[in-house]
FIKOLZA-1660 file (N, C-alpha, C; in steps of 0.1 Angstrom, whole numbers, plus 5000, padded with zeros to 4 digits):
% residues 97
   i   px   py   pz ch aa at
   1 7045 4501 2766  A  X  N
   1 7041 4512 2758  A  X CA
   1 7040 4506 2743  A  X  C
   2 7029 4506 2735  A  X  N
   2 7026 4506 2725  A  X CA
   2 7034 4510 2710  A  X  C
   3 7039 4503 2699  A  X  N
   3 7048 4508 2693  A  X CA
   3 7047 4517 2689  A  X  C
   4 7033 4519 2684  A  X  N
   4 7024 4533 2678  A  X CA
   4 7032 4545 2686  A  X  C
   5 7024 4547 2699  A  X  N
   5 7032 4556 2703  A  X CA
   5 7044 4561 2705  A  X  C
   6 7054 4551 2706  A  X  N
   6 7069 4551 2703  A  X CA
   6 7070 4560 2694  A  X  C
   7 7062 4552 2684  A  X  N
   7 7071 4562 2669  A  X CA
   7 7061 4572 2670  A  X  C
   8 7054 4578 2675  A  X  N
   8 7045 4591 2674  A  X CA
   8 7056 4604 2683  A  X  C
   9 7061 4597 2692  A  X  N
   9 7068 4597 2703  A  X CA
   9 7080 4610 2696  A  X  C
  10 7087 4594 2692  A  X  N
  10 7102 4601 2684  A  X CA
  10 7094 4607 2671  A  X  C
  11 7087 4607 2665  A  X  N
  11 7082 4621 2652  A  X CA
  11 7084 4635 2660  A  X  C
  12 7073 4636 2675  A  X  N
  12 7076 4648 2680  A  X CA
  12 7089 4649 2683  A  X  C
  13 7101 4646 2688  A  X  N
  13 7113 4648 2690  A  X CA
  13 7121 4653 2677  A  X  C
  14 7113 4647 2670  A  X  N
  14 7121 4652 2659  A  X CA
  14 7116 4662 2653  A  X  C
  15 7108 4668 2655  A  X  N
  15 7095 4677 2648  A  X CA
  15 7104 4685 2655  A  X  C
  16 7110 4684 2671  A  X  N
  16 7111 4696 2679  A  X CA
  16 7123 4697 2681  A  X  C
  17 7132 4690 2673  A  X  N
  17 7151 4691 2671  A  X CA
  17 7149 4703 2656  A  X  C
  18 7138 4693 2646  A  X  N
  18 7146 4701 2630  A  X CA
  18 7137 4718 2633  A  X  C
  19 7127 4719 2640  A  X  N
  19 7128 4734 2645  A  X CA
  19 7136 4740 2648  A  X  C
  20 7137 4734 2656  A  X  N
  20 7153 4746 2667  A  X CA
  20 7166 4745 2654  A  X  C
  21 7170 4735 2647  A  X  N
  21 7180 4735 2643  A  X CA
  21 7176 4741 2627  A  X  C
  22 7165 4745 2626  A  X  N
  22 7164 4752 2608  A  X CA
  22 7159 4765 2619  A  X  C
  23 7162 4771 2628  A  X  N
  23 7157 4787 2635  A  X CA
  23 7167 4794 2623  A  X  C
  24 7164 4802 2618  A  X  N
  24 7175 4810 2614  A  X CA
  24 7180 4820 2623  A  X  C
  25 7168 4825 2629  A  X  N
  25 7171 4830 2646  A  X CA
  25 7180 4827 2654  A  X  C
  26 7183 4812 2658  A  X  N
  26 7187 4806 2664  A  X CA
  26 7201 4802 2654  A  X  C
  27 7203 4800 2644  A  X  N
  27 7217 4803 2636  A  X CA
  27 7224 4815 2639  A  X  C
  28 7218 4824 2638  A  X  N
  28 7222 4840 2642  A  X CA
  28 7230 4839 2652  A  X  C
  29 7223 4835 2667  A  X  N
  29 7224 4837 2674  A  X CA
  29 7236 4833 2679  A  X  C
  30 7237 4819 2676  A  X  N
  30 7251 4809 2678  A  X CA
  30 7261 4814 2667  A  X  C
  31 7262 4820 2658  A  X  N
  31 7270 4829 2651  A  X CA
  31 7273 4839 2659  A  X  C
  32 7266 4849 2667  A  X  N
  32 7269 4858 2673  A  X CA
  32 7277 4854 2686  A  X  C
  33 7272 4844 2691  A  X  N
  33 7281 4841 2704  A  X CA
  33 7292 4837 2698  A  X  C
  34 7296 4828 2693  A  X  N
  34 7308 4821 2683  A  X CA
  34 7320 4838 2682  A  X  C
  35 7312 4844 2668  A  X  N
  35 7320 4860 2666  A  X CA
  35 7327 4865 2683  A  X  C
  36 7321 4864 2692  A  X  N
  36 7323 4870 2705  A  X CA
  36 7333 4861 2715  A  X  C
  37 7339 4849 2705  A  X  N
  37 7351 4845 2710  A  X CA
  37 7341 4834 2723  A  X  C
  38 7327 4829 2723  A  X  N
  38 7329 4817 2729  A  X CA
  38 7322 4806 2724  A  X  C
  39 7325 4794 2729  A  X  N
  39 7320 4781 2725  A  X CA
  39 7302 4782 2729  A  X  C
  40 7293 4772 2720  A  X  N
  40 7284 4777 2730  A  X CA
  40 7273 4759 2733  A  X  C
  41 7272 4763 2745  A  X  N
  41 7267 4744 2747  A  X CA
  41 7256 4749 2758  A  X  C
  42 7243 4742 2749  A  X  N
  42 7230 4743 2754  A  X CA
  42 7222 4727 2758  A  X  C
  43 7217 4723 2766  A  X  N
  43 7211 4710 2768  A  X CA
  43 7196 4712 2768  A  X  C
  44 7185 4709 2766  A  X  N
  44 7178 4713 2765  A  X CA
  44 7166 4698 2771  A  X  C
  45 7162 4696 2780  A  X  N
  45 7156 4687 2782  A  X CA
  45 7136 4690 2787  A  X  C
  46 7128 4677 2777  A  X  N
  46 7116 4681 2781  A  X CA
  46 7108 4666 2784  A  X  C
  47 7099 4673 2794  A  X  N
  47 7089 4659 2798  A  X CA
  47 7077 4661 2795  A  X  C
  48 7075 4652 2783  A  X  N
  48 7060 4653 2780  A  X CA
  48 7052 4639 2785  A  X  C
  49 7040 4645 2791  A  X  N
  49 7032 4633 2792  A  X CA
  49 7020 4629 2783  A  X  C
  50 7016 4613 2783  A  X  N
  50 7006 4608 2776  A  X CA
  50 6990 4601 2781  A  X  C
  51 6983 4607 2781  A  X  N
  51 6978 4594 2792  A  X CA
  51 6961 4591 2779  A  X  C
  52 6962 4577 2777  A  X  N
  52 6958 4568 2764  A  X CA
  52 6941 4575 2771  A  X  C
  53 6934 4580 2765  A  X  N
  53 6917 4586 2766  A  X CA
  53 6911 4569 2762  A  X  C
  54 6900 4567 2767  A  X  N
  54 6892 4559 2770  A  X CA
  54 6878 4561 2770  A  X  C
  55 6868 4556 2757  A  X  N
  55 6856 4560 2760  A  X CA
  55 6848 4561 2770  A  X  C
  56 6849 4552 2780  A  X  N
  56 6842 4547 2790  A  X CA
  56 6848 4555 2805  A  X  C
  57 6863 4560 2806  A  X  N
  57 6865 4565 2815  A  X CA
  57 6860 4575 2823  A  X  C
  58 6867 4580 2831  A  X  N
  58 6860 4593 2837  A  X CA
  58 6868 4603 2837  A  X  C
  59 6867 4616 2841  A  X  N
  59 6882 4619 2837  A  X CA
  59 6891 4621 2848  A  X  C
  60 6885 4614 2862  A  X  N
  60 6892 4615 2874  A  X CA
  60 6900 4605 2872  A  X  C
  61 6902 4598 2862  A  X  N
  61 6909 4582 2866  A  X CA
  61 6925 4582 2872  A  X  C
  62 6928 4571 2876  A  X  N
  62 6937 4570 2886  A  X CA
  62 6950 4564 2878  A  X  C
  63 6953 4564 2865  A  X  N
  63 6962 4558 2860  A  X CA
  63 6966 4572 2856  A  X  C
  64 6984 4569 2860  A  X  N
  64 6993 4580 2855  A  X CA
  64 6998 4583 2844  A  X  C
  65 6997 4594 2836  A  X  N
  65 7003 4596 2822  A  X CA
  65 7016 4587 2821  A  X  C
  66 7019 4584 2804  A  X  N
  66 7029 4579 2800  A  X CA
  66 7040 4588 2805  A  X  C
  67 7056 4588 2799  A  X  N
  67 7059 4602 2797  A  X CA
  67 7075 4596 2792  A  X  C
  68 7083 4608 2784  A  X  N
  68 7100 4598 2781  A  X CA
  68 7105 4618 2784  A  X  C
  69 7114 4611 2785  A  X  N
  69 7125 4627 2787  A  X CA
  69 7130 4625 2773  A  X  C
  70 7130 4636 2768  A  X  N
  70 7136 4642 2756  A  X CA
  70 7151 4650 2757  A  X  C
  71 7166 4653 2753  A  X  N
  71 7174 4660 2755  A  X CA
  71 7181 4661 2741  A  X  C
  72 7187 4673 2738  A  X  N
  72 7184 4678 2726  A  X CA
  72 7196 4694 2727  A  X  C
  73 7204 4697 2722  A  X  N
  73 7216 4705 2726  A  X CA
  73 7206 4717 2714  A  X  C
  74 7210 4729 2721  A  X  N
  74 7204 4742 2716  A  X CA
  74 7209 4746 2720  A  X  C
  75 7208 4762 2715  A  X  N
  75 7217 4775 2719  A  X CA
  75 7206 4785 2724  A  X  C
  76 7207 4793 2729  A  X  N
  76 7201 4803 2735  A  X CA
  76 7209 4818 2732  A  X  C
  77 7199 4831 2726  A  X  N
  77 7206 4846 2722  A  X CA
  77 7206 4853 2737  A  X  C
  78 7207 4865 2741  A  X  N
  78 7203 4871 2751  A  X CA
  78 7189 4873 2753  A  X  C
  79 7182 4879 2739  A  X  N
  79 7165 4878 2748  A  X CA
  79 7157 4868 2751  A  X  C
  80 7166 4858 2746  A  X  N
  80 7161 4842 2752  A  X CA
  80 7162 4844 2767  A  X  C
  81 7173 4842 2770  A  X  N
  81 7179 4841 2786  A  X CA
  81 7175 4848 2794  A  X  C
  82 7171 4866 2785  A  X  N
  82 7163 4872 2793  A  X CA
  82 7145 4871 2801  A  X  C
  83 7145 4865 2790  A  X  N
  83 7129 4862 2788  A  X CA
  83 7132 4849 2795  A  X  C
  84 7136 4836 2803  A  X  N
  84 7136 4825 2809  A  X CA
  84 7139 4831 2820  A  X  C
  85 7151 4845 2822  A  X  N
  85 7153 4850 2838  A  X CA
  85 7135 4858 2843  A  X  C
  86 7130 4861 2836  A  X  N
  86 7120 4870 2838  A  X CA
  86 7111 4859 2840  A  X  C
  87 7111 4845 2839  A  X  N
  87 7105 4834 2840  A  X CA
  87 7106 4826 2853  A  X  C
  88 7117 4831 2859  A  X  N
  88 7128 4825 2868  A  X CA
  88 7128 4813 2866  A  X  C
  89 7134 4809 2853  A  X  N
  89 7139 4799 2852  A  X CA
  89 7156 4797 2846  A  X  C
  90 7162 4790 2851  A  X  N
  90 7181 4794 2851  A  X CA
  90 7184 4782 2840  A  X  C
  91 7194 4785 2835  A  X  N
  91 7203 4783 2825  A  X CA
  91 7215 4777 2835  A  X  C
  92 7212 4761 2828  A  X  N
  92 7227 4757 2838  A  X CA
  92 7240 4755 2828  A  X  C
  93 7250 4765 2830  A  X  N
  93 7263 4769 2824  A  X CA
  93 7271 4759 2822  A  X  C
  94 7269 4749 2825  A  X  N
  94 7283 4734 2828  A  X CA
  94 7274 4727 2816  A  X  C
  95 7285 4724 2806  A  X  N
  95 7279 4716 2793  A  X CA
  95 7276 4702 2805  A  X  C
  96 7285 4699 2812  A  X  N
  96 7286 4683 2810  A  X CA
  96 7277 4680 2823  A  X  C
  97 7261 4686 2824  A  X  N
  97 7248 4682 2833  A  X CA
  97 7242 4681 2824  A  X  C
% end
């Protein structure tokens, strides 16, 4: 992988940490769970892929996207959780996965 991309790579990672972590939303929220007497530990992991465009190609081509796993600790309010269950998608409760 190209270094270019590397660092294009980690910009978005970081574009998508100092989001979550300037949410004021998302301060609230981890405030409110905290006030309610619990700790609160969120992992958050994402796979993004790359795949380098080519003038000449086609766009059936047979080479497989780049891709890096991202993980990144975040908190979640209830209409979060709500709106991911309505998604069916689960929230795993054990910090240490």
């Amino acid at each position: 992988m190209d270094d270019n991309l590397k660092d294009l790579m980690q910009e978005l990672g970081n574009a998508i940490n100092e989001s979550l972590s300037d949410s004021e939303r998302i301060a609230a929220a981890i405030g409110d769970i905290k006030r309610a007497g619990y700790d609160v530990f969120l992992v958050l992991e994402a796979t993004i892929g790359f795949n380098k465009r080519e003038d000449d190609s086609s766009e059936d081509s047979a080479s497989p996207p780049e891709s890096f796993d991202a993980t990144s600790k975040v908190t979640w309010n209830s209409q979060d959780t709500k709106f991911l269950k309505a998604l069916k998608i689960s929230l795993d409760e054990d910090p240490r996965h």
